[in-house]
VOGU-3710 file (C-alpha; in Angstrom, 3 decimals, decimal comma):
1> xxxxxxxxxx> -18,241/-9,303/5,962  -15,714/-6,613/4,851  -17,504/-3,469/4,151  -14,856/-2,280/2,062  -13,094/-4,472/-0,904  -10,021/-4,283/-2,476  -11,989/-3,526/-5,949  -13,887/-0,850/-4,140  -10,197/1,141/-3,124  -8,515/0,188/-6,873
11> xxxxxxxxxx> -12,058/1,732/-8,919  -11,885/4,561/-6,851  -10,536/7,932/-8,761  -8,315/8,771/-5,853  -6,946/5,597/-5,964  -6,122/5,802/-9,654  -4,984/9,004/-9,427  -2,799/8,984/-6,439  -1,663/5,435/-7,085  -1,675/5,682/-10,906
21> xxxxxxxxxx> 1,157/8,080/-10,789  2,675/5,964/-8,303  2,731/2,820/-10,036  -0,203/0,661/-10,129  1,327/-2,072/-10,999  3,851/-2,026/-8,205  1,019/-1,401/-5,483  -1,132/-4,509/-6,684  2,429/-6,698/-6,454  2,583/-5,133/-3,216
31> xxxxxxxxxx> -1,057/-6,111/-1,875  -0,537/-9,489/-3,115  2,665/-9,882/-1,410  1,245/-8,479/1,695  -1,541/-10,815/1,664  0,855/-13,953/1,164  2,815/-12,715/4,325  0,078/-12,085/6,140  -1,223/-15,660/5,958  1,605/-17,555/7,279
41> xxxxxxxxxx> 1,643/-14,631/10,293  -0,993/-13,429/12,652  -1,372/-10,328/10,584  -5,209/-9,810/9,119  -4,455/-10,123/5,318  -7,081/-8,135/4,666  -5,940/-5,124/6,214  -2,560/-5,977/4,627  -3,516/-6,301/1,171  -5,563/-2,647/1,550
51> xxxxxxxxxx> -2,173/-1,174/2,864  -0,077/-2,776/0,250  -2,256/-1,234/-2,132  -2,370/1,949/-0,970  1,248/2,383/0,611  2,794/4,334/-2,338  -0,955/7,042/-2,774  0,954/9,840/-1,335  3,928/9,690/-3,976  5,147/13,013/-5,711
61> xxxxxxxxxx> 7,508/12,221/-8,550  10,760/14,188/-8,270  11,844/15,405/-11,767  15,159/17,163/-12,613  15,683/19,800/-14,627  16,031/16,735/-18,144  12,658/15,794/-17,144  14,130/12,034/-15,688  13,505/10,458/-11,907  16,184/12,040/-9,501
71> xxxxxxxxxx> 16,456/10,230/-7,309  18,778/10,861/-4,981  16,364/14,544/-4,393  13,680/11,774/-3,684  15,725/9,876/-1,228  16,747/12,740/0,266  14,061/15,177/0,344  10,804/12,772/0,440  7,485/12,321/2,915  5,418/10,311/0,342
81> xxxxxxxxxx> 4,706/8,097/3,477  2,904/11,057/5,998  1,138/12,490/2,889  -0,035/8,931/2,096  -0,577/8,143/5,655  -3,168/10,930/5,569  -5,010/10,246/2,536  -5,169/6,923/2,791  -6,940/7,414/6,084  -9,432/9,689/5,182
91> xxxxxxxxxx> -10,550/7,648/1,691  -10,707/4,338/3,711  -12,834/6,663/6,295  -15,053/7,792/3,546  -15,603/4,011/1,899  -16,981/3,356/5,506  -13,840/1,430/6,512  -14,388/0,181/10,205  -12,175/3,099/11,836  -10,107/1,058/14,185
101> xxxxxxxxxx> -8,618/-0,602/10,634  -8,635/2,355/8,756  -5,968/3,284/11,595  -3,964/0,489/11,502  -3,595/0,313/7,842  -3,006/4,172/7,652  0,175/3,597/10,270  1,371/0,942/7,926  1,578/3,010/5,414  3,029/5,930/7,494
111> xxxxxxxxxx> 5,775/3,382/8,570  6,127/1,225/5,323  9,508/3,136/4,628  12,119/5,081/6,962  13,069/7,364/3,813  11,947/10,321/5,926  12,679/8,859/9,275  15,753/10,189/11,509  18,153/7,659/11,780  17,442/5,179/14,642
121> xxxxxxxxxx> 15,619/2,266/15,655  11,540/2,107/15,136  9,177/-0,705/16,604  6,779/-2,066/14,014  3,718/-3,816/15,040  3,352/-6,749/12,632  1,083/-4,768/9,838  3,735/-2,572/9,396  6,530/-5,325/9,275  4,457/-6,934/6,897
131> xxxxxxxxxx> 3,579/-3,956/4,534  7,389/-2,914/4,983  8,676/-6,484/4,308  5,875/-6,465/0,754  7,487/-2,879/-0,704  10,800/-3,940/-0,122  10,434/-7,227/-2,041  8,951/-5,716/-4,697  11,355/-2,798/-5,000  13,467/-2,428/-8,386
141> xxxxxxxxxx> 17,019/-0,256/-8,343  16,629/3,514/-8,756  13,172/3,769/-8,123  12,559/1,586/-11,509  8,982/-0,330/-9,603  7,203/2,359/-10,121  7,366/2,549/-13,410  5,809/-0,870/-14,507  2,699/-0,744/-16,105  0,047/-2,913/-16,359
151> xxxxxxxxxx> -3,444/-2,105/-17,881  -6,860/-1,246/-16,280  -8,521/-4,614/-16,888  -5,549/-6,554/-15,752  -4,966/-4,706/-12,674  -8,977/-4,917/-12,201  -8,697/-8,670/-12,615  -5,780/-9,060/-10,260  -7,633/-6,754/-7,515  -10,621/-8,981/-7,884
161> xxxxxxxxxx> -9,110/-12,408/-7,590  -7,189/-10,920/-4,648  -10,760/-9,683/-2,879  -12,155/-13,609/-3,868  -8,787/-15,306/-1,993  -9,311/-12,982/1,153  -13,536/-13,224/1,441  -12,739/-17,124/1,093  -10,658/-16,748/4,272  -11,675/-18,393/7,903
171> xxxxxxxx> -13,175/-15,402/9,909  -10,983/-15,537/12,203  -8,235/-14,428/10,080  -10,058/-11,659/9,231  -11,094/-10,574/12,610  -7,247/-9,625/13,662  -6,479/-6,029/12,993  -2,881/-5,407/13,508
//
């Protein structure tokens, strides 16, 4: 049994917070695009669907002096992805995440983009490929994802159907981490 839920992450205030200025509706797309992924791999869609929902908590928006998304400061000035990393860690720590998975899922979202990243060639373990393959699916031009909205309940309702499709799951699946 998972000790932490999908629900338990998305009711969280950090979460909706962090995330909420993010884009809440672009995370949930995220988790359930991570958890589709995940199934036809050998990736734990549980873990997934946690990192596709929390991939985008360590966002800071980057205004310009008109008040609108600049985006090429973001692109070119950006660590949303360590600061995330972090954070994401120590929340799932605090929920009483089982610490090997809290790991994994907080690389996945250290390594979900290469925004930040020197140019070069990086090795993702499957968890990352997966949360990285999610975000990119989901992305809109100019940054536009993260400014979907979608209301409490819905996203609640979403988040909870998404929890229902991964405790239905064969153990098994669940017991691979990355």
């Amino acid at each position: 049994m998972r000790k932490v839920t999908l629900e338990m992450l998305y009711t969280h205030p950090i979460v909706q917070k962090y995330v909420g200025r993010s884009g809440i509706a672009h995370a949930i797309s995220v988790a359930e695009r991570a958890f589709e992924i995940a199934r036809h791999t050998s990736v734990n869609p549980d873990l997934a669907a946690k990192a596709g929902l929390l991939h985008d908590i360590g966002h800071y928006k980057w205004y310009s002096t008109n008040g609108e998304w600049d985006f090429d400061k973001y692109k070119q000035y950006d660590i949303h992805a360590i600061k995330g990393s972090a954070r994401a860690h120590k929340l799932l720590v605090r929920c009483g995440e089982d610490l090997e998975n809290a790991k994994a899922i907080a690389l996945a979202i250290l390594l979900h983009t290469d925004s930040y990243l020197p140019k070069g060639e990086l090795e993702l373990s499957p968890l990352q490929q997966v949360v990285t393959e999610a975000d990119e699916a989901d992305e809109e031009p100019n940054g536009a994802h993260h400014y979907r909205t979608i209301n409490y309940q819905t996203g609640l309702d979403r988040i909870r159907a998404l929890d229902e499709r991964i405790d239905k799951l064969p153990l098994k699946d669940l017991e691979q981490t990355s």
